[in-house]
Structures are given as C-alpha cells and as structure tokens.
C-alpha angles and dihedrals in degrees: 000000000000094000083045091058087046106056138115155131140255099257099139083193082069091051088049085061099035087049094050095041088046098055094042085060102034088064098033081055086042087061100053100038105031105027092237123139087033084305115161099223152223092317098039100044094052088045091057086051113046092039112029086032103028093215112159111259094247096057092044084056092051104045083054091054095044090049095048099025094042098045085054088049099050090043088064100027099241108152095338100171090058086046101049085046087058085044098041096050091040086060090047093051096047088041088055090035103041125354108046084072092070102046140257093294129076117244093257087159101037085240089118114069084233151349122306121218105257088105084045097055092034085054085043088059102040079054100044088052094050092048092060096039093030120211111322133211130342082031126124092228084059087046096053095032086068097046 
C-alpha cells in the first residue's frame, strides 16, 4: 500500500507542475506558521482562525500544517499524493468558509470586500491531478518507489 502511495513516473511535465504548486504553498504555509512573506504566524494565524473563524483549534492547525508541510512536501515529492489531499481539502474548506461569498473572480481592482475562489478551484485541480499521477520525476517518492 505504502510503495502504491508512493508511485510515479518520470514525466518531468508532472515535476513542472509539482515544483510550482509546491512553491506557491510552501510560502503561503510559511506564512501562517512561520510569519514569513508578511505573514502573520503561527499565533496569529491560529488566533484568526479559532476566533474570526471559529474553527476548532485542531482543524486550524491543521490547515496551517497541510498548507506548510504539505507545500514542502509537494516541493520535494515526498509523499505528494497525501500532501495534495491535505491541500486539496484546505482550499475546499476556505472556499465554503470565505471566499464563495465574494464570487468566482479574484479581487484584481480592490472594487469586491474580498477574493473570490477562481485561485482555490484552480489549487483543488493542480491537486486533484497530482494525486492521480503522483509526483514525477526528480521527486523522492520516484527515488524510493524504485528501491
């Protein structure tokens, strides 16, 4: 099952993809765990959550973990297809939550009171797609998948 979860190919179109989805999300979880990129942290980020949100404190944490320990993850292809699933269902949730209140479109003109959910549902299927062809080449699922 393990060796399963873990395999892939050696499409290097796939680790274009993996290696651009996996920045976007390193540095979006860097900047709720670790404050980096005018992020607000670990603390703030939890304290948006749990009291703007009111999102039990388990699930914000991990949102934030799925966000910066899946991005890394993903970035290295180490177990990509867990990673996109924690990424995957964190965009469904903020979409439900937040952003399908403000429409499809992101807020490019500052005229909307927030972003919409087009980035979301374009993360949901980058996510989608990884977690059916897994992580590609250069990746360490590919590596240990071999072994």
């Amino acid at each position: 099952m393990f060796r399963k979860l873990m395999s892939t190919t050696d499409d290097f179109s796939i680790t274009i993809l993996r290696l651009l989805f996996g920045v976007v999300f390193f540095a979006h979880g860097a900047q709720k765990a670790l404050g980096w990129f005018g992020g607000y942290g670990f603390a703030g980020t939890m304290g948006f959550f749990t009291q703007k949100l009111n999102i039990p404190a388990p699930f914000a944490v991990l949102a934030i973990a799925a966000e910066f320990l899946g991005g890394l993850g993903i970035l290295v292809g180490l177990l990509s297809r867990v990673a996109a699933f924690g990424i995957a269902c964190n965009m469904l949730v903020a979409v439900a939550m937040v952003h399908i209140h403000f429409g499809f479109f992101a807020n490019w003109y500052g005229a909307q009171k927030g972003e919409g959910f087009e980035f979301h549902i374009l993360a949901v299927a980058i996510a989608l797609f990884l977690m059916i062809k897994g992580s590609g080449a250069l990746s360490l699922d590919r590596t240990l998948s071999k072994s």
